[in-house]
C-alpha atoms as one frame of an Amber mdcrd trajectory, in Angstrom:
protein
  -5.310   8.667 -72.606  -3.650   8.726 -75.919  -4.708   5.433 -76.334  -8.645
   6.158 -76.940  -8.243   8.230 -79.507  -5.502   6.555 -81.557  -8.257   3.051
 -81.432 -10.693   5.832 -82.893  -8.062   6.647 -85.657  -7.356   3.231 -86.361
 -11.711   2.472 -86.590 -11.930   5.142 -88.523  -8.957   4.474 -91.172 -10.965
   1.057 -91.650 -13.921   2.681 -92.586 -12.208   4.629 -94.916 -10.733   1.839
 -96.305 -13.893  -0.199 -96.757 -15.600   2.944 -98.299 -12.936   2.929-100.764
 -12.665  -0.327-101.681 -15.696  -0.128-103.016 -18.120  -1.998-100.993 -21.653
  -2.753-101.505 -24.204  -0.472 -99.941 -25.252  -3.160 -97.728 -21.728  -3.759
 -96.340 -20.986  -0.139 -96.193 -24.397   0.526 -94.419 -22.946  -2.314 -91.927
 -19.544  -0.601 -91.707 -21.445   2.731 -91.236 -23.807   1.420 -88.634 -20.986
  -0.153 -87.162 -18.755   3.437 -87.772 -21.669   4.989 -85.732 -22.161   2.023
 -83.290 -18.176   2.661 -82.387 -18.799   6.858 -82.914 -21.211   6.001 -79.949
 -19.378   4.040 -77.590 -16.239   6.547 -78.832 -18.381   9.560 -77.348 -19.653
   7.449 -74.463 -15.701   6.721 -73.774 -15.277  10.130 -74.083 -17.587  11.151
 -71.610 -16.798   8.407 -68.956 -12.783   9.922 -69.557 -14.438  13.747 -68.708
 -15.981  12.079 -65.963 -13.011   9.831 -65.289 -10.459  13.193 -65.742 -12.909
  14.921 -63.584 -12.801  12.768 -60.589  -9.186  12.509 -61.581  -8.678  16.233
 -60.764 -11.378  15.804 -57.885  -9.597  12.864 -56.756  -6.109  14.580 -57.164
  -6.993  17.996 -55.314  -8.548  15.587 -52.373  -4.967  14.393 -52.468  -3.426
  17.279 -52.355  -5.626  18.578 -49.539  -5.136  15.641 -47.775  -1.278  15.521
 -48.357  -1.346  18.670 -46.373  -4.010  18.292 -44.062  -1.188  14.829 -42.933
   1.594  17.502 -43.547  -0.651  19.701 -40.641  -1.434  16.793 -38.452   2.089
  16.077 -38.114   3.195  18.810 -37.250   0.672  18.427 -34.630   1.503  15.294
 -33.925   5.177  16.095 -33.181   4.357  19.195 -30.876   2.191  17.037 -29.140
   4.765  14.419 -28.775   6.805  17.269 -27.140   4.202  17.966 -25.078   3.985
  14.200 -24.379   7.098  14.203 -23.524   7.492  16.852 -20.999   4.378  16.029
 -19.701   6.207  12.512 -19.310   9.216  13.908 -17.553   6.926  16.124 -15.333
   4.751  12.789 -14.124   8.300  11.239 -13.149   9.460  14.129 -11.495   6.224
  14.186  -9.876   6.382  10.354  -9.177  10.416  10.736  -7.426   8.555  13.535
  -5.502   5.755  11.486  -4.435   7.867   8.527  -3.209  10.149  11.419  -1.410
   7.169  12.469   0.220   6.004   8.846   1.506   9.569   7.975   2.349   8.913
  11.195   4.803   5.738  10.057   6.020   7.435   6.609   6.838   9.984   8.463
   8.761   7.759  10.800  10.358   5.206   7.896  11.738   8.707   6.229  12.922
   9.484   9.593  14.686   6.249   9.948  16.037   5.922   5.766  16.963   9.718
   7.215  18.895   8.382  10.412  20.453   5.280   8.150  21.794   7.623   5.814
  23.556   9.739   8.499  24.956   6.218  10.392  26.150   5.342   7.056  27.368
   8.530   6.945  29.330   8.376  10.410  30.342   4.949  10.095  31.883   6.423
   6.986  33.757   8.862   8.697  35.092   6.453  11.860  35.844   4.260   9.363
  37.713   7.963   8.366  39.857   9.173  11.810  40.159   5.489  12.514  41.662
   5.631  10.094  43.939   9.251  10.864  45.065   8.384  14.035  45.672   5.276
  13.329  47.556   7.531  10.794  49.765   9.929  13.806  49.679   7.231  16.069
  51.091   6.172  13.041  53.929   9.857  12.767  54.727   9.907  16.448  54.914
   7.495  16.777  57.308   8.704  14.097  58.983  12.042  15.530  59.349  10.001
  18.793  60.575   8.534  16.744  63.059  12.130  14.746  64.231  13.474  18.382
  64.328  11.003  19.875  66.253  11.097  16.836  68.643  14.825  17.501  69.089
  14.245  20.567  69.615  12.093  20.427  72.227  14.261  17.360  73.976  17.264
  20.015  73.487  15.351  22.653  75.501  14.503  19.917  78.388  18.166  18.868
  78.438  19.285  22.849  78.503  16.719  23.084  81.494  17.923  19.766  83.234
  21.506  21.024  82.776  20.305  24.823  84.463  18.531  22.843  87.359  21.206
  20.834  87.893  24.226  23.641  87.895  21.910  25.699  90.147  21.502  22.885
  92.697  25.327  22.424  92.430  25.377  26.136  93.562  23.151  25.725  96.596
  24.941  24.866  99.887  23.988  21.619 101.224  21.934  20.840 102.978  21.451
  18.487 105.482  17.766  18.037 105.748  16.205  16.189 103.261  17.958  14.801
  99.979  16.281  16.746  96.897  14.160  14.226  94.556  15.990  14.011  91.546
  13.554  13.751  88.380  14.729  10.649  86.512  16.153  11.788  83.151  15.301
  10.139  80.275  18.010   8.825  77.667  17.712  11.632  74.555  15.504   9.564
  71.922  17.131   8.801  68.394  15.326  10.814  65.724  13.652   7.690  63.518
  14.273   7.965  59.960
């Protein structure tokens, strides 16, 4: 900046000098055309540094906005790297849950693959104890049956043993010989 004006001075002093050295018109019109010519371009420098100081300033206060519009943003930017961050730690926690919760499933479809093989077996053995009890009830009855039959050959051997005590009671005698039913051999109960 100090620079513009000290290249005026120096113009300027050789002007002067040329004024006083006594120059011809013609040479000190020249040297005052060319004092105005450089007057000119002095003002037009002048105006292009107010324009150039302006958008200096401009420029500057941009900067300054911008310096803390970054000084805002990262501030931001580091409580949303926090928030990154737990956010992070929560998707990992959610994650180890996740895998918890399949390693579960696994082991519940395992249980449940288990629990259908022991229903399986169960029903098997339903479908046996069902049977074993309908034999059961068969047997059963035929037991019933066996008993009842034994019964029934105990009350004909209880009635051949009365007949047979009360004809060893009666006298004998001598007409005819009594007809003794055959008796049959007790049966065996069949299993």
């Amino acid at each position: 900046m100090t620079r513009l004006p000290m290249s005026c001075r120096v113009v300027l002093a050789l002007c002067c000098l040329l004024a006083l050295a006594g120059c011809v018109d013609q040479e000190k019109q020249k040297a005052l055309a060319d004092l105005q010519t450089t007057q000119g371009a002095l003002a037009s420098a002048n105006r292009e540094l107010a324009t150039t100081r302006a958008t200096l300033e401009t420029t500057q206060k941009e900067r300054d906005g911008l310096r803390q519009e970054v000084k805002k943003l990262r501030g931001q930017n580091e409580a949303q790297r926090g928030q990154v961050d737990k956010l992070t730690a929560e998707k990992q926690a959610a994650d180890n849950q996740l895998q918890q919760l399949k390693n579960q499933v696994e082991q519940l479809t395992t249980d449940a693959q288990t629990s259908k093989g022991l229903v399986d077996q169960l029903k098997k053995q339903l479908v046996t104890a069902e049977t074993a009890a309908k034999e059961t009830e068969g047997l059963k009855a035929k037991l019933a049956a066996l008993e009842k039959d034994v019964a029934q050959k105990d009350a004909q051997i209880k009635s051949l043993q009365d007949k047979m005590a009360e004809l060893q009671k009666k006298p004998e005698t001598p007409a005819k010989p009594a007809e003794k039913p055959a008796e049959k051999p007790p049966t065996k109960p069949t299993p």
